[in-house]
C-alpha positions in Angstrom: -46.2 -96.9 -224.1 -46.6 -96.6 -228.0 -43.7 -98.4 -229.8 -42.8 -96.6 -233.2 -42.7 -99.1 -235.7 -42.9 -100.1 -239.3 -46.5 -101.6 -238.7 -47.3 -98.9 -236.1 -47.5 -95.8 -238.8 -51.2 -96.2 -240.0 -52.0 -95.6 -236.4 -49.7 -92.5 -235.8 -51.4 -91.1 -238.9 -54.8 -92.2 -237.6 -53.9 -90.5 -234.5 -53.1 -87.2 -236.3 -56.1 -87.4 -238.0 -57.6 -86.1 -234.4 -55.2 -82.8 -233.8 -55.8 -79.8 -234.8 -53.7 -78.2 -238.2 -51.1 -75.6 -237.3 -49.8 -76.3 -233.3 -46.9 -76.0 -231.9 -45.1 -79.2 -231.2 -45.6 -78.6 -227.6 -49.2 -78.9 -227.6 -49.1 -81.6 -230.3 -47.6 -83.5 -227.2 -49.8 -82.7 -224.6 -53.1 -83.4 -226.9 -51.1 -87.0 -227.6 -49.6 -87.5 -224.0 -46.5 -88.2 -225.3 -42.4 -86.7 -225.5 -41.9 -83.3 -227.3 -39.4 -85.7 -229.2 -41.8 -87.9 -229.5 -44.3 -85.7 -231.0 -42.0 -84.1 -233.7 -40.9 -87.5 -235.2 -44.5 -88.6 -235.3 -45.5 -85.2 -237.1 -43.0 -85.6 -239.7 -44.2 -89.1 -240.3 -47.7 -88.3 -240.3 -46.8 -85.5 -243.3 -48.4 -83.0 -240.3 -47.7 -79.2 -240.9 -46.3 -78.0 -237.9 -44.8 -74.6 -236.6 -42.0 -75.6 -234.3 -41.2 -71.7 -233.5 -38.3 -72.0 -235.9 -39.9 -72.8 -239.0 -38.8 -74.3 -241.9 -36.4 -71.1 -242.4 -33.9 -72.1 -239.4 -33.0 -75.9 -241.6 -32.6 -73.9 -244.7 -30.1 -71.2 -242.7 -28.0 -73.6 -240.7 -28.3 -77.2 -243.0 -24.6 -77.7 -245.1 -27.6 -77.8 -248.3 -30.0 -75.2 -247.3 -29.9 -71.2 -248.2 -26.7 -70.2 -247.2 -26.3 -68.2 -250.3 -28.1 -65.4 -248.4 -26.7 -61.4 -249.5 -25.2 -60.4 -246.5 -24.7 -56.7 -248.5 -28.3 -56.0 -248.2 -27.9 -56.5 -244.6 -28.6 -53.3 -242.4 -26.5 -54.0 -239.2 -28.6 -51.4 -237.7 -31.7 -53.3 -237.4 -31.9 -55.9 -234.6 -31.4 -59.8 -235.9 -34.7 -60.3 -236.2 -35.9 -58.0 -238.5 -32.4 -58.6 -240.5 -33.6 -62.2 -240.5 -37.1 -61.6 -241.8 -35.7 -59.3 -245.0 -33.4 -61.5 -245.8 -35.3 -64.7 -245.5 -32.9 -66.5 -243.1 -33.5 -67.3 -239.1 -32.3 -65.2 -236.1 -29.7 -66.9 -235.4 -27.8 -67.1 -238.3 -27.8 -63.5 -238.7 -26.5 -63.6 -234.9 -23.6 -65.9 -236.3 -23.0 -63.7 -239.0 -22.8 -60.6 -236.8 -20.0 -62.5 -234.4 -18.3 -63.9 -237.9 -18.1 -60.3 -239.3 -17.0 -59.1 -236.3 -14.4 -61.4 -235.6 -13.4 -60.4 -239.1 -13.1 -56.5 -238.4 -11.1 -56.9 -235.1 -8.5 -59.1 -236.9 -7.7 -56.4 -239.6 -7.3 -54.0 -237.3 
């Protein structure tokens, strides 16, 4: 089994040098025979742009320094979360804990 290691990250970079830009973790692990985990912690080393179905957008919504400043008043509670998510530039589920938060919120001042 690889070791990660100081001295071992020329060769996880050389080993990204082989994989394709733009996969999913998932298939980043299967072309490298190694964890999911695994494959994720050797992307970020390697400076490897990956799309981890969450995107950078679900760390900036749910990190204590990323956007939480988003305007909830330009939310339309109509619209299903995702599409809530996309205009207001944060990830599903944070509008989904919004939702329960303003909900919670509503029942209370009843």
């Amino acid at each position: 089994m690889f070791q990660l290691g100081v001295r071992n990250i020329p060769a996880i970079i050389e080993r990204f040098k082989a994989v394709k830009p733009g996969l999913h973790i998932s298939a980043i692990a299967r072309q490298l025979d190694v964890s999911h985990n695994t494959a994720a912690t050797w992307a970020k080393i390697a400076g490897y742009p990956t799309e981890d179905g969450r995107g950078k957008k679900h760390w900036k919504a749910n990190h204590p320094r990323g956007n939480y400043k988003a305007d909830w008043t330009k939310a339309d509670w109509n619209l299903v979360d995702q599409k809530i998510a996309e205009k207001l530039g944060v990830c599903r589920a944070r509008v989904w804990q919004k939702r329960k938060e303003l909900s919670r919120l509503t029942e209370q001042g009843k």
